[in-house]
C-alpha positions as CSV (number, residue, x, y, z in Angstrom):
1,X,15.8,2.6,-27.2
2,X,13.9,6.0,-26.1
3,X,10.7,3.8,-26.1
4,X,12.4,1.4,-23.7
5,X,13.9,3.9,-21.7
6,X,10.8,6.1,-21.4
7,X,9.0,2.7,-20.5
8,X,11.0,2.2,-17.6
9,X,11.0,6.0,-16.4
10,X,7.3,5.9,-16.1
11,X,6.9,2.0,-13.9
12,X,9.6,3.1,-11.9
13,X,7.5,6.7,-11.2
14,X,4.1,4.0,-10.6
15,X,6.4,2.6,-8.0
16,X,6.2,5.1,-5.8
17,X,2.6,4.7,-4.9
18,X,2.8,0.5,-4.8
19,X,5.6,1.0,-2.7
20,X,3.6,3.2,0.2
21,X,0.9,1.0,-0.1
22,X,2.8,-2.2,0.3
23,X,4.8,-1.2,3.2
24,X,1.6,-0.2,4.9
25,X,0.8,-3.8,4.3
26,X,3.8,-5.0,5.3
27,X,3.7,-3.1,8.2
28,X,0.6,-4.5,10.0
29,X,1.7,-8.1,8.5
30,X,5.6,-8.0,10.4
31,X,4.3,-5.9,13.8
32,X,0.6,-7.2,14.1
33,X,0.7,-10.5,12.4
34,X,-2.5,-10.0,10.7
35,X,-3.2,-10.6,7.0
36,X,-5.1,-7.7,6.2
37,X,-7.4,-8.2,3.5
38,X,-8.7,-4.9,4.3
39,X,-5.7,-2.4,3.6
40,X,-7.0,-1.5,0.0
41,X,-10.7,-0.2,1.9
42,X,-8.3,2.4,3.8
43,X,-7.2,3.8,0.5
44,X,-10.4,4.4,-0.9
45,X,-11.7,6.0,2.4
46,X,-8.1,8.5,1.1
47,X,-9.4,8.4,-2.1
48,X,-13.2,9.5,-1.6
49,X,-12.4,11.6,1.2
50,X,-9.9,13.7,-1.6
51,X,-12.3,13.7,-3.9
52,X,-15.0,15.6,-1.5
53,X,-12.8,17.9,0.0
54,X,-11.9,19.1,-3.6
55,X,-15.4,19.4,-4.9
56,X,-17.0,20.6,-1.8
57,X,-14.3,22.9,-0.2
58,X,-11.3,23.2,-3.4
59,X,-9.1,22.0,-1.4
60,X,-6.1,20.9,-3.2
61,X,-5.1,17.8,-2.8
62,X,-1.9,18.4,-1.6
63,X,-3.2,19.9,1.4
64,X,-5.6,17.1,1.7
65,X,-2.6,14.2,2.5
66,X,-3.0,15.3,6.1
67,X,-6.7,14.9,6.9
68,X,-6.8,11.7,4.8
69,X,-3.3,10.2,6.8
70,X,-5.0,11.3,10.0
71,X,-8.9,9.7,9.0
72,X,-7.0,6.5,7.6
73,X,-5.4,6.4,11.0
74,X,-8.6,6.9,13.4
75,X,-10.2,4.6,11.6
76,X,-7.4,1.8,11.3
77,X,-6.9,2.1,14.7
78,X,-10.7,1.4,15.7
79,X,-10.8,-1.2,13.7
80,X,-7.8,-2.5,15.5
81,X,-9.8,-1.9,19.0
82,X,-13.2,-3.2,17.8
83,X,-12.4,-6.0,15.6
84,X,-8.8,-7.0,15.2
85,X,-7.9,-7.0,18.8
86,X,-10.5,-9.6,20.0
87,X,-9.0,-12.0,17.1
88,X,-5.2,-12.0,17.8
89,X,-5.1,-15.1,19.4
90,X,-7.7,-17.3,16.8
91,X,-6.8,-19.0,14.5
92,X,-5.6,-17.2,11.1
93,X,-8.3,-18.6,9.0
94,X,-10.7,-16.5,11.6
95,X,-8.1,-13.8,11.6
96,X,-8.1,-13.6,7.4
97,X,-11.9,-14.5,7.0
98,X,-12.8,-10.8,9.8
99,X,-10.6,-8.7,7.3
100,X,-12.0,-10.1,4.2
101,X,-15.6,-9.6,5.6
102,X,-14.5,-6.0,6.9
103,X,-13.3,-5.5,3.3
104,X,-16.6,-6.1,1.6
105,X,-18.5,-4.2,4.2
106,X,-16.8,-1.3,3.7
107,X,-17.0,-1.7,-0.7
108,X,-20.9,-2.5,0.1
109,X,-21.2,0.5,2.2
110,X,-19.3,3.1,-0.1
111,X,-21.4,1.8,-3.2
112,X,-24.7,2.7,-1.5
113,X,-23.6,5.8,-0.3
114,X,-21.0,7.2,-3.4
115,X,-22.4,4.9,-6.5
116,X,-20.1,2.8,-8.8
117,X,-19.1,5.9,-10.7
118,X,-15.6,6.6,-10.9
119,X,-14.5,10.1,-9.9
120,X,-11.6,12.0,-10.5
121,X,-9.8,15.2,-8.9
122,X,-8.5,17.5,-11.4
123,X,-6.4,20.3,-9.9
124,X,-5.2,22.4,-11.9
125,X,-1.8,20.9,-12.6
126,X,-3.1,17.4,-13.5
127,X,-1.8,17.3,-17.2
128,X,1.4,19.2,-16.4
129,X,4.3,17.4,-18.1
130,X,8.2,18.1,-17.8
131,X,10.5,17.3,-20.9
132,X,14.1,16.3,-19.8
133,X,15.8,15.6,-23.3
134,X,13.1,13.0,-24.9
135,X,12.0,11.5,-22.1
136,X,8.6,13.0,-20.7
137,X,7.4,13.3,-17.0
138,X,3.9,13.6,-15.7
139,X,4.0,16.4,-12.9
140,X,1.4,14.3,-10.8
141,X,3.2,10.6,-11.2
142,X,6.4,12.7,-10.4
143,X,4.9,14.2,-7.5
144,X,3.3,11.0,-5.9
145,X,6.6,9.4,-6.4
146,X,8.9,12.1,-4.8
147,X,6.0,12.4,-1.7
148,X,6.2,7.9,-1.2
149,X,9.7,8.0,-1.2
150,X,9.6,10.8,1.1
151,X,6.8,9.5,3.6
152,X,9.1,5.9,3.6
153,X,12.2,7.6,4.5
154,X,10.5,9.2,7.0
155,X,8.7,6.0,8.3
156,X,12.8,4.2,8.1
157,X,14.1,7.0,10.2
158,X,10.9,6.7,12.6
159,X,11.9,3.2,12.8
160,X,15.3,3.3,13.3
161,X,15.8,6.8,15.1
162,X,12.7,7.4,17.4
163,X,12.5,5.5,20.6
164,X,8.5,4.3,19.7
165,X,9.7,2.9,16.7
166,X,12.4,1.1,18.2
167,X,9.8,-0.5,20.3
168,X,7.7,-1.2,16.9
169,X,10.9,-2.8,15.4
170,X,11.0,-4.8,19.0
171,X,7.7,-6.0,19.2
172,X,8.1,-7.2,15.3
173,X,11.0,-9.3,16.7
174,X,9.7,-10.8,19.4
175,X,6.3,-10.6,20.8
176,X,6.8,-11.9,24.3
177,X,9.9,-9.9,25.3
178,X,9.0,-6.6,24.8
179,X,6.6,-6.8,27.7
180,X,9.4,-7.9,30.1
181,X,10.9,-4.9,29.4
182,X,7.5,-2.7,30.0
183,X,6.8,-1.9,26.5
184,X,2.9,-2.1,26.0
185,X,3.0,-4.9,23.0
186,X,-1.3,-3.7,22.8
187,X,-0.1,-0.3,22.5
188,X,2.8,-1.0,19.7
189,X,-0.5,-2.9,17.7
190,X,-2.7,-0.6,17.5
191,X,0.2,2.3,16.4
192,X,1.1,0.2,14.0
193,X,-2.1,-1.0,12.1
194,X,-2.9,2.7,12.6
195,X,-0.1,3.4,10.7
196,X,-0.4,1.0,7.9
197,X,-4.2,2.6,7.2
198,X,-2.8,5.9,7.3
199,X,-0.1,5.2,4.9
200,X,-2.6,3.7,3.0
201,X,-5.4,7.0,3.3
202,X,-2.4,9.0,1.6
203,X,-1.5,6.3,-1.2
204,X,-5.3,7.0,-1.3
205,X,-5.2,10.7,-2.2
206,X,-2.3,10.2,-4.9
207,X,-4.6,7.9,-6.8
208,X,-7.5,10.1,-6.7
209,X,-5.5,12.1,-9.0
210,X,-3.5,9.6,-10.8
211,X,-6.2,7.4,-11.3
212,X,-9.8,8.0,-9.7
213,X,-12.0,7.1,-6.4
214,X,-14.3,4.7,-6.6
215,X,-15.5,1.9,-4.1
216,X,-12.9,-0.7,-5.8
217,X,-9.9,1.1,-6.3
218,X,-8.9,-0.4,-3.1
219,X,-9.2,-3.9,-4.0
220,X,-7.0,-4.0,-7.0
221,X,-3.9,-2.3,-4.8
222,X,-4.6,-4.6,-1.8
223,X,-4.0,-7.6,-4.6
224,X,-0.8,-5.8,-6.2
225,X,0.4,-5.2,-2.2
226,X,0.1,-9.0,-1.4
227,X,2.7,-9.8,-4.5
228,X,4.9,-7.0,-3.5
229,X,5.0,-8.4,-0.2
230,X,5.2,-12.2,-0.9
231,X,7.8,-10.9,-3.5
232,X,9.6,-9.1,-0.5
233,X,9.4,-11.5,2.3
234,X,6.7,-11.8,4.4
235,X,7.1,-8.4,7.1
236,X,10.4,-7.6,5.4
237,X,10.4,-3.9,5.0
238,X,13.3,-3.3,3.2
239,X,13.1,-5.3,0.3
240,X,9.6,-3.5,-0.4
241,X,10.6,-1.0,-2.5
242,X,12.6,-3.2,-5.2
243,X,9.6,-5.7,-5.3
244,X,7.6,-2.8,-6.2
245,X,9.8,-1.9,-8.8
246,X,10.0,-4.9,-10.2
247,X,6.4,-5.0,-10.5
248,X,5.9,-1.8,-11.4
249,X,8.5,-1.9,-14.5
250,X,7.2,-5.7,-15.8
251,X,3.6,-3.7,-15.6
252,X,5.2,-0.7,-17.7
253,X,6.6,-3.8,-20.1
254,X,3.6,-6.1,-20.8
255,X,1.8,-2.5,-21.3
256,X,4.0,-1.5,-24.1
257,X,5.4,-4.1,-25.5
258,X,2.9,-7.1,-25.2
259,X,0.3,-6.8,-28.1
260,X,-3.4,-6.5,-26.5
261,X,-0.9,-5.7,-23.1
262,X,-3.4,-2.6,-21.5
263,X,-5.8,-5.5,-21.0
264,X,-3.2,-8.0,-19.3
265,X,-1.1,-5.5,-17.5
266,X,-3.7,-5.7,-14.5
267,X,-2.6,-9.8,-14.2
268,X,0.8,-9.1,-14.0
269,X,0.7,-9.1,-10.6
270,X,-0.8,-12.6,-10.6
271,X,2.5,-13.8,-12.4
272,X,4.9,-11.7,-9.5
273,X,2.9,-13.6,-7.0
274,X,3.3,-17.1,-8.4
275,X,6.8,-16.8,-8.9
276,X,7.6,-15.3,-6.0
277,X,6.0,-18.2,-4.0
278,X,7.1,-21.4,-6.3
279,X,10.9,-19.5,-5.9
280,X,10.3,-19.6,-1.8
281,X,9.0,-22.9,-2.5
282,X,12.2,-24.2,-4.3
283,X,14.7,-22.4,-2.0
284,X,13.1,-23.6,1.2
285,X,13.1,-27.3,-0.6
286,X,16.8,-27.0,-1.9
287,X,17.6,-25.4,2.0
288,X,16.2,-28.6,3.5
289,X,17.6,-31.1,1.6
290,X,21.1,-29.7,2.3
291,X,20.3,-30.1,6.1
Protein backbone atom coordinates (compact mmCIF):
# COMPACT_ATOMS: atom_id res chain seq x y z
CA UNK A 1 0.00 0.00 0.00
CA UNK A 2 2.90 2.67 0.81
CA UNK A 3 4.27 1.68 -2.66
CA UNK A 4 0.88 2.62 -4.19
CA UNK A 5 0.51 5.55 -2.29
CA UNK A 6 4.02 6.95 -2.77
CA UNK A 7 3.30 6.08 -6.52
CA UNK A 8 0.53 8.32 -6.75
CA UNK A 9 2.24 11.23 -4.53
CA UNK A 10 5.01 11.51 -7.04
CA UNK A 11 2.57 11.60 -10.77
CA UNK A 12 0.36 13.81 -9.07
CA UNK A 13 3.78 16.14 -8.18
CA UNK A 14 4.85 15.46 -12.36
CA UNK A 15 1.46 17.06 -12.82
CA UNK A 16 2.18 20.18 -12.08
CA UNK A 17 4.57 20.85 -14.91
CA UNK A 18 2.18 18.85 -17.72
CA UNK A 19 -0.45 20.91 -16.41
CA UNK A 20 1.43 24.58 -17.14
CA UNK A 21 2.43 23.32 -20.27
CA UNK A 22 -0.83 22.03 -21.44
CA UNK A 23 -2.81 25.07 -20.65
CA UNK A 24 -0.26 27.08 -22.59
CA UNK A 25 -1.42 24.85 -25.33
CA UNK A 26 -4.71 25.06 -24.69
CA UNK A 27 -4.43 28.56 -24.51
CA UNK A 28 -3.32 29.45 -28.06
CA UNK A 29 -5.68 26.45 -29.32
CA UNK A 30 -9.26 28.07 -27.51
CA UNK A 31 -8.11 32.05 -28.15
CA UNK A 32 -5.99 31.74 -31.44
CA UNK A 33 -7.36 28.73 -33.03
CA UNK A 34 -3.98 27.50 -34.04
CA UNK A 35 -2.61 23.99 -33.50
CA UNK A 36 0.70 24.74 -32.36
CA UNK A 37 3.07 22.18 -33.16
CA UNK A 38 5.59 24.47 -31.88
CA UNK A 39 4.74 25.00 -28.05
CA UNK A 40 7.37 22.33 -26.96
CA UNK A 41 10.33 24.70 -29.00
CA UNK A 42 9.25 27.51 -26.39
CA UNK A 43 10.20 25.25 -23.56
CA UNK A 44 13.46 24.41 -24.60
CA UNK A 45 14.27 28.08 -25.46
CA UNK A 46 13.23 28.14 -21.02
CA UNK A 47 15.17 25.28 -20.74
CA UNK A 48 18.58 26.35 -22.43
CA UNK A 49 18.24 29.76 -21.49
CA UNK A 50 18.20 28.35 -17.49
CA UNK A 51 20.87 26.32 -18.12
CA UNK A 52 23.21 29.36 -19.37
CA UNK A 53 22.26 31.80 -16.94
CA UNK A 54 23.27 29.13 -14.23
CA UNK A 55 26.53 28.27 -15.72
CA UNK A 56 27.56 31.54 -17.03
CA UNK A 57 26.14 34.03 -14.38
CA UNK A 58 24.90 31.31 -11.13
CA UNK A 59 22.00 32.46 -11.31
CA UNK A 60 19.56 30.27 -9.55
CA UNK A 61 17.01 29.13 -11.25
CA UNK A 62 14.38 30.43 -9.33
CA UNK A 63 15.32 33.76 -10.16
CA UNK A 64 15.57 32.74 -13.74
CA UNK A 65 11.47 32.00 -14.23
CA UNK A 66 11.30 35.69 -15.02
CA UNK A 67 13.67 36.28 -17.83
CA UNK A 68 12.70 32.86 -19.39
CA UNK A 69 8.52 33.84 -19.04
CA UNK A 70 9.46 37.21 -20.49
CA UNK A 71 12.01 35.65 -23.65
CA UNK A 72 9.29 32.88 -24.15
CA UNK A 73 6.89 35.73 -24.56
CA UNK A 74 8.97 38.15 -27.03
CA UNK A 75 9.51 35.44 -28.90
CA UNK A 76 5.89 33.79 -29.04
CA UNK A 77 4.60 36.94 -29.82
CA UNK A 78 6.94 37.47 -32.97
CA UNK A 79 6.28 34.57 -34.11
CA UNK A 80 2.65 35.44 -33.84
CA UNK A 81 3.53 38.87 -35.97
CA UNK A 82 5.85 37.19 -38.46
CA UNK A 83 4.41 33.91 -39.13
CA UNK A 84 1.14 33.04 -37.49
CA UNK A 85 -0.67 36.19 -38.23
CA UNK A 86 -0.36 36.03 -42.14
CA UNK A 87 -1.90 32.23 -41.79
CA UNK A 88 -5.14 32.79 -39.65
CA UNK A 89 -7.38 32.74 -42.36
CA UNK A 90 -5.66 29.42 -44.55
CA UNK A 91 -6.61 26.58 -44.39
CA UNK A 92 -5.55 24.41 -41.09
CA UNK A 93 -3.48 21.94 -43.00
CA UNK A 94 -1.26 25.30 -43.97
CA UNK A 95 -1.88 26.53 -40.50
CA UNK A 96 -0.46 22.94 -38.80
CA UNK A 97 2.19 22.26 -41.53
CA UNK A 98 3.97 26.49 -40.61
CA UNK A 99 4.05 25.30 -36.86
CA UNK A 100 5.40 21.94 -37.51
CA UNK A 101 8.10 23.49 -39.96
CA UNK A 102 8.73 26.36 -37.23
CA UNK A 103 9.23 23.39 -34.82
CA UNK A 104 12.02 21.63 -36.62
CA UNK A 105 13.67 24.90 -37.41
CA UNK A 106 14.03 25.79 -34.15
CA UNK A 107 15.38 21.80 -32.94
CA UNK A 108 17.77 22.18 -36.14
CA UNK A 109 18.94 25.48 -35.13
CA UNK A 110 19.54 24.63 -31.27
CA UNK A 111 21.50 21.37 -32.24
CA UNK A 112 24.03 23.35 -34.32
CA UNK A 113 24.41 25.89 -31.87
CA UNK A 114 24.12 23.76 -28.18
CA UNK A 115 24.94 19.94 -29.54
CA UNK A 116 22.72 16.86 -28.75
CA UNK A 117 24.12 16.76 -25.18
CA UNK A 118 21.87 16.83 -22.50
CA UNK A 119 22.49 19.43 -19.74
CA UNK A 120 21.37 19.73 -16.44
CA UNK A 121 21.23 22.63 -13.68
CA UNK A 122 22.11 21.50 -10.38
CA UNK A 123 21.53 24.16 -7.66
CA UNK A 124 22.34 23.40 -4.78
CA UNK A 125 19.09 21.93 -3.48
CA UNK A 126 18.52 19.55 -6.40
CA UNK A 127 18.55 16.21 -4.30
CA UNK A 128 16.79 17.72 -1.26
CA UNK A 129 14.06 15.33 -0.10
CA UNK A 130 11.32 15.93 2.67
CA UNK A 131 10.04 12.78 4.66
CA UNK A 132 6.33 13.13 5.74
CA UNK A 133 5.66 9.74 7.64
CA UNK A 134 6.93 7.11 4.81
CA UNK A 135 6.08 8.83 2.01
CA UNK A 136 9.19 10.87 0.47
CA UNK A 137 9.09 14.24 -1.43
CA UNK A 138 11.63 15.65 -3.93
CA UNK A 139 12.18 19.42 -2.95
CA UNK A 140 12.51 20.37 -6.75
CA UNK A 141 9.23 18.17 -8.11
CA UNK A 142 7.55 19.80 -5.00
CA UNK A 143 8.65 23.09 -5.93
CA UNK A 144 7.70 22.95 -9.73
CA UNK A 145 4.38 21.71 -8.55
CA UNK A 146 3.54 24.40 -5.88
CA UNK A 147 5.01 27.32 -8.56
CA UNK A 148 2.28 25.56 -11.83
CA UNK A 149 -0.36 25.49 -9.59
CA UNK A 150 0.49 28.87 -8.53
CA UNK A 151 1.23 30.50 -12.07
CA UNK A 152 -2.55 28.69 -13.18
CA UNK A 153 -4.37 30.34 -10.42
CA UNK A 154 -2.89 33.29 -11.26
CA UNK A 155 -3.63 32.90 -15.09
CA UNK A 156 -7.74 31.81 -13.78
CA UNK A 157 -7.90 34.95 -11.83
CA UNK A 158 -6.29 37.00 -14.85
CA UNK A 159 -9.02 35.43 -16.74
CA UNK A 160 -11.77 35.91 -14.80
CA UNK A 161 -10.87 39.14 -12.77
CA UNK A 162 -8.86 41.50 -15.07
CA UNK A 163 -10.73 43.39 -17.70
CA UNK A 164 -7.84 42.05 -20.63
CA UNK A 165 -8.62 38.81 -19.76
CA UNK A 166 -12.17 39.17 -19.88
CA UNK A 167 -11.59 40.29 -23.39
CA UNK A 168 -9.34 37.00 -23.96
CA UNK A 169 -12.17 34.88 -22.53
CA UNK A 170 -14.50 36.99 -25.16
CA UNK A 171 -12.58 36.72 -28.08
CA UNK A 172 -12.35 32.66 -27.26
CA UNK A 173 -16.09 32.87 -27.46
CA UNK A 174 -16.71 34.55 -30.33
CA UNK A 175 -14.39 35.91 -32.73
CA UNK A 176 -16.54 38.33 -34.64
CA UNK A 177 -18.25 40.05 -31.76
CA UNK A 178 -15.65 41.23 -29.78
CA UNK A 179 -14.74 43.74 -32.54
CA UNK A 180 -18.29 45.28 -32.37
CA UNK A 181 -17.68 46.08 -29.19
CA UNK A 182 -14.02 47.77 -29.98
CA UNK A 183 -11.91 45.04 -28.54
CA UNK A 184 -8.82 44.60 -30.89
CA UNK A 185 -9.45 40.63 -31.64
CA UNK A 186 -5.38 41.08 -33.35
CA UNK A 187 -4.37 42.45 -30.14
CA UNK A 188 -6.23 39.68 -27.81
CA UNK A 189 -4.02 36.99 -30.47
CA UNK A 190 -0.96 38.02 -30.09
CA UNK A 191 -1.41 38.34 -25.93
CA UNK A 192 -2.43 35.26 -25.92
CA UNK A 193 0.03 33.07 -28.04
CA UNK A 194 2.52 35.29 -26.11
CA UNK A 195 1.20 33.93 -23.16
CA UNK A 196 1.02 30.37 -24.00
CA UNK A 197 5.14 30.53 -24.97
CA UNK A 198 5.73 32.25 -21.90
CA UNK A 199 3.97 29.71 -19.83
CA UNK A 200 5.72 27.34 -21.67
CA UNK A 201 9.54 29.27 -21.24
CA UNK A 202 8.81 28.73 -17.41
CA UNK A 203 7.50 24.95 -17.67
CA UNK A 204 10.95 25.20 -19.50
CA UNK A 205 13.13 26.20 -16.51
CA UNK A 206 11.36 23.54 -14.05
CA UNK A 207 12.58 20.82 -16.40
CA UNK A 208 16.02 22.05 -16.63
CA UNK A 209 16.22 20.95 -13.15
CA UNK A 210 13.86 18.10 -13.07
CA UNK A 211 14.95 16.68 -16.06
CA UNK A 212 17.56 18.42 -18.42
CA UNK A 213 17.88 20.92 -21.61
CA UNK A 214 18.40 19.65 -24.63
CA UNK A 215 17.16 20.49 -28.25
CA UNK A 216 14.24 17.74 -27.84
CA UNK A 217 13.02 18.16 -24.56
CA UNK A 218 10.42 20.19 -26.15
CA UNK A 219 9.02 17.67 -28.44
CA UNK A 220 8.19 14.96 -26.02
CA UNK A 221 6.00 17.72 -23.78
CA UNK A 222 4.34 19.19 -26.96
CA UNK A 223 3.20 15.30 -27.62
CA UNK A 224 2.05 14.71 -23.79
CA UNK A 225 0.21 18.50 -24.11
CA UNK A 226 -1.81 17.31 -27.26
CA UNK A 227 -3.29 14.19 -25.01
CA UNK A 228 -3.87 16.39 -22.14
CA UNK A 229 -5.70 18.62 -24.33
CA UNK A 230 -7.71 16.12 -26.53
CA UNK A 231 -8.23 14.48 -23.10
CA UNK A 232 -9.68 17.89 -21.82
CA UNK A 233 -11.62 19.14 -24.65
CA UNK A 234 -10.30 20.96 -27.27
CA UNK A 235 -9.61 24.96 -25.65
CA UNK A 236 -11.24 23.76 -22.49
CA UNK A 237 -9.13 25.20 -19.72
CA UNK A 238 -10.59 23.87 -16.91
CA UNK A 239 -10.57 20.38 -17.33
CA UNK A 240 -6.67 20.68 -17.99
CA UNK A 241 -5.46 20.03 -14.83
CA UNK A 242 -7.36 16.59 -14.16
CA UNK A 243 -6.31 15.37 -17.68
CA UNK A 244 -2.97 16.00 -16.55
CA UNK A 245 -3.36 14.09 -13.64
CA UNK A 246 -4.69 11.46 -15.03
CA UNK A 247 -1.83 11.21 -17.26
CA UNK A 248 0.57 11.98 -15.01
CA UNK A 249 -0.57 9.16 -12.31
CA UNK A 250 -1.15 6.17 -15.27
CA UNK A 251 2.63 7.42 -16.15
CA UNK A 252 3.64 6.98 -12.34
CA UNK A 253 1.63 3.33 -12.72
CA UNK A 254 3.02 1.69 -15.90
CA UNK A 255 6.46 2.95 -14.33
CA UNK A 256 6.16 1.00 -11.25
CA UNK A 257 4.04 -1.51 -11.69
CA UNK A 258 4.37 -2.68 -15.42
CA UNK A 259 7.48 -5.00 -15.75
CA UNK A 260 10.06 -3.37 -18.40
CA UNK A 261 7.44 -0.05 -17.54
CA UNK A 262 10.60 2.93 -17.55
CA UNK A 263 10.82 1.97 -21.16
CA UNK A 264 6.90 2.17 -22.00
CA UNK A 265 5.97 4.97 -19.57
CA UNK A 266 7.01 7.48 -22.46
CA UNK A 267 3.90 5.81 -24.72
CA UNK A 268 1.51 6.28 -22.27
CA UNK A 269 0.51 9.19 -23.51
CA UNK A 270 -0.16 7.51 -26.91
CA UNK A 271 -2.82 5.34 -25.03
CA UNK A 272 -4.52 8.85 -23.15
CA UNK A 273 -4.75 10.19 -26.67
CA UNK A 274 -6.45 7.21 -28.39
CA UNK A 275 -8.91 6.91 -25.81
CA UNK A 276 -9.60 10.18 -25.34
CA UNK A 277 -10.59 10.51 -29.09
CA UNK A 278 -12.35 6.90 -29.78
CA UNK A 279 -14.50 8.16 -26.32
CA UNK A 280 -15.35 11.67 -28.18
CA UNK A 281 -15.84 9.55 -31.06
CA UNK A 282 -18.51 7.29 -29.34
CA UNK A 283 -20.25 10.08 -27.34
CA UNK A 284 -20.61 12.31 -30.39
CA UNK A 285 -22.04 8.94 -32.29
CA UNK A 286 -24.35 7.85 -29.37
CA UNK A 287 -25.32 12.11 -29.17
CA UNK A 288 -26.43 11.91 -32.78
CA UNK A 289 -28.31 8.97 -33.03
CA UNK A 290 -30.51 10.21 -30.10
CA UNK A 291 -31.29 13.33 -32.31
Amino acid sequence: MELLLQTLLNGILAAGVYALVATGLALSLGVVGIVNFAHGEFLMLGAFLSYFLFLLRGVDPLLALGPAFLAAFLVGALAYRGLIRPVLRAPELNQMLLTFGLSVLLQNLALLLFGADTRVVAPPYQAATLTLGPFFLGAVPLGAFLLSLGLLLFLHLFLTQSRLGLAVRAVAQNRLAPGLLGIETDRIYLLAFGLSAGLAGVAGVMLSVLLYASPTVGFLYTLKSFAIVALAGLGNLKGVVPAALLLAVAEALVSTYVPGGGGLVEAVFFLVLFLALVLRSWAAARALGGV
